[in-house]
N, C-alpha and C positions, 0 to 999 in steps of 0.2 A: 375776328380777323378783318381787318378795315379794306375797301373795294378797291382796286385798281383804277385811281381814276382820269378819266381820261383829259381831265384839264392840265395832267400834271404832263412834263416833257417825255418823248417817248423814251428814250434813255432813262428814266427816271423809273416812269412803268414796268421796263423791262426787268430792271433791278429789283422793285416793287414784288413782283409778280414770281421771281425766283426766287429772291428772300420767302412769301407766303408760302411756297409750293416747299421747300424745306421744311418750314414749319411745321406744314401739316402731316409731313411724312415724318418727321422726326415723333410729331405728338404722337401717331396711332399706334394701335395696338398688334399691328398685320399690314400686308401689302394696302396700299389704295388702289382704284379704277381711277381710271381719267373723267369718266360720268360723277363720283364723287367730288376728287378735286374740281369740278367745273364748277358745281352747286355752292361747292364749301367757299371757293374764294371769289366766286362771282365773274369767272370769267370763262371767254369761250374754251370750246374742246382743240379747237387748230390752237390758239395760243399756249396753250398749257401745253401741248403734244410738243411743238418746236421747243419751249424749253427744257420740256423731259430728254427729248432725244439731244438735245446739246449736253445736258450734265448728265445723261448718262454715257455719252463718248469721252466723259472724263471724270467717268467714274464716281460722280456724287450721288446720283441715283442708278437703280438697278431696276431690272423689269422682268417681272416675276412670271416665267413661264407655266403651264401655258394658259392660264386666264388672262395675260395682260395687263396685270398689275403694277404696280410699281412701289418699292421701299429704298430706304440709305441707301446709300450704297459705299463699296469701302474704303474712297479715299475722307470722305466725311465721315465715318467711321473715326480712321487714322486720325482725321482733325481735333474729332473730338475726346479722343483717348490723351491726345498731345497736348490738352489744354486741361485735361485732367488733371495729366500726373503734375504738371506744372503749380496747379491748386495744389495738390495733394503734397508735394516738394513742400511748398513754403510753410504749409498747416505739419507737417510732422518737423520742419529744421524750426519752427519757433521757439521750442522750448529749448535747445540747443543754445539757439542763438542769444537767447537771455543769456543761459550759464552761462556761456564762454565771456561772454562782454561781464556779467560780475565778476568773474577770474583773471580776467584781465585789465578791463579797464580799455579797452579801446573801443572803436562804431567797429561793427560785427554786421558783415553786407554777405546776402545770399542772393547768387546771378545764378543766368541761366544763359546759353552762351545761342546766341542767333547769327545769321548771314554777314550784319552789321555791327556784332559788337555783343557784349554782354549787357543782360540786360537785370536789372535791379528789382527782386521782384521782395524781399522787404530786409529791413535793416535796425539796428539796435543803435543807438547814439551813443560816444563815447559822454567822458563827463569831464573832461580836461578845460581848463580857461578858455580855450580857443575850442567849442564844442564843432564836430563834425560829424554835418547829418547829410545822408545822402538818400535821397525821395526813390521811392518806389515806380520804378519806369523808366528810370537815369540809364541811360547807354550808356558803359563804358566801352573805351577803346582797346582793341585790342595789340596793338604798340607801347601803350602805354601805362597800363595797370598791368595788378599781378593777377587779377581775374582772368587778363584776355590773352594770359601767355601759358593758363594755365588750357584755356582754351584751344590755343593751337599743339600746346603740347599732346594731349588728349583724347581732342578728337578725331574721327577716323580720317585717313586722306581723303576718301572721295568726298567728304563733307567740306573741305578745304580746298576744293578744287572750285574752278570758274573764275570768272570776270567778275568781284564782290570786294568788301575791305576785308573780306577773312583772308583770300588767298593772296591781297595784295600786302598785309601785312606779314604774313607768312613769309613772300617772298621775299623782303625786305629785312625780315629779322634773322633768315638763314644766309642772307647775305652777308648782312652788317656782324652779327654774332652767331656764328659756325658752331654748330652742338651745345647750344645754350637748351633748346628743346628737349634734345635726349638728356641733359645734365636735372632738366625740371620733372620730365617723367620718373626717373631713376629715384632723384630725391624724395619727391611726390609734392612738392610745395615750389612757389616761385615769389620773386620779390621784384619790387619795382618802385622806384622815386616818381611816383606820378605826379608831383610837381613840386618845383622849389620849398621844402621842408615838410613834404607831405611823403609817408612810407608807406606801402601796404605789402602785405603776404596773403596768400593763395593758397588754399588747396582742391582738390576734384573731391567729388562727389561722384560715385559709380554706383552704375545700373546692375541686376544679379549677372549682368553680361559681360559687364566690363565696360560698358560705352557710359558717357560723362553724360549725367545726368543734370546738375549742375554746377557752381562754386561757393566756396565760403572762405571770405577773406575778412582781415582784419585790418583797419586802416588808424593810425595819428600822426601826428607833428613828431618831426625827426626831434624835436623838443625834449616830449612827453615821452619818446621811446628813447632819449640818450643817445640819438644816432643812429640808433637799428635797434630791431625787436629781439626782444629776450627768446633764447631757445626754449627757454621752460614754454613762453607763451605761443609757439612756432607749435611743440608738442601737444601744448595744450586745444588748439586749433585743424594738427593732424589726426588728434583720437575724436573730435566735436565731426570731422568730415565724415571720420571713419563709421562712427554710431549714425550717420543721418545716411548713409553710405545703407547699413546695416538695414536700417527702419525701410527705407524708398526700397529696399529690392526684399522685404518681407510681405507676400502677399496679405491684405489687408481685410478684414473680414468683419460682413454686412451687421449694420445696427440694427437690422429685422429682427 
């Protein structure tokens, strides 16, 4: 683990120094002392103590009574569960996302829907003249695509609540189109002209809870799909969410 060093800006340090100190709680086997992490990362015991007691007032680390130790704690827990299942979403909907794109013929996108928009975490390419590919990290909007209305359909209120583009599109598409929401959850799929001869459809992905884990849409040229997408391939993209749906909320058991 590289030294904190002091030529570097203190802002820099500080960052520096609570990245290490994560680290090395994440790495052990059991609670640490403060006397270890000082040794391990090469820095004083007051420096490390100020950063402990800050993330542990919110929760990233914990302080393990009564020796005084210190481990995870469980909003870094939370993070890292969160960044899990996300891996874990895109590695079980791959094989999915092949099939349905051989069955149909269209780019086959698997989002995950965040604060700002949905986010693209990977995708099949259609094979049409005009191929459309869309990169792994691509934010879509959620005004605009059929991802990001599958999004607001979906997800729970208080997720949709605040000062963010989720609740401002929200607010904006209950405006403009009055029960178009309720008509997408019902259905279980949504559509959207995301731009001048481009179509795509949507469906959710649910958690064993019921909360939207992520999406899977299918996108071409109003072209290539004759104007609108075939029901058969609308179906065929309802049972692909359904089975990834099935797989994400099957607890998953160790290669040990």
């Amino acid at each position: 683990m590289p030294t904190v060093r002091s030529m570097l800006g203190e802002g820099t340090q500080s960052v520096l120094l609570t990245v290490s100190i994560l680290e090395h709680l994440a790495a052990a086997d059991g609670p640490v002392s403060l006397s270890e992490l000082s040794r391990k990362i090469d820095a004083s015991k007051s420096r490390i103590y100020r950063h402990l007691q800050t993330m542990a007032s919110c929760d990233f680390v914990a302080r393990v009574e009564p020796d005084g130790t210190y481990e995870v704690g469980s909003r870094l827990m939370a993070l890292s569960q969160s960044v899990r299942r996300r891996r874990d979403l895109a590695e079980i909907a791959g094989p999915l996302l092949r099939q349905l794109h051989g069955q149909t013929g269209h780019t086959v996108v698997l989002g995950r829907a965040a604060r700002d928009g949905v986010h693209v975490l990977s995708s099949v390419s259609s094979e049409s003249p005009i191929m459309l590919a869309v990169r792994e990290g691509t934010v879509l909007p959620f005004d605009s695509s059929a991802q990001g209305r599958i999004a607001l359909a979906f997800l729970a209120r208080p997720r949709r609540e605040g000062d963010n583009p989720m609740s401002a599109a929200l607010a904006a598409l209950e405006r403009d189109a009055p029960g178009e929401l309720a008509q997408i959850a019902e259905r279980g799929f949504a559509r959207a002209q995301m731009r001048e001869g481009l179509i795509g459809v949507a469906a959710p992905i649910l958690s064993a809870s019921g909360d939207l884990a992520g999406t899977m849409a299918m996108l071409n040229t109003s072209t290539a799909m004759q104007g609108g997408i075939d029901r058969g391939d609308i179906d065929r993209l309802l049972g692909a969410a359904r089975a990834v749906s099935d797989l994400f909320s099957t607890p998953r058991r160790s290669k040990d």
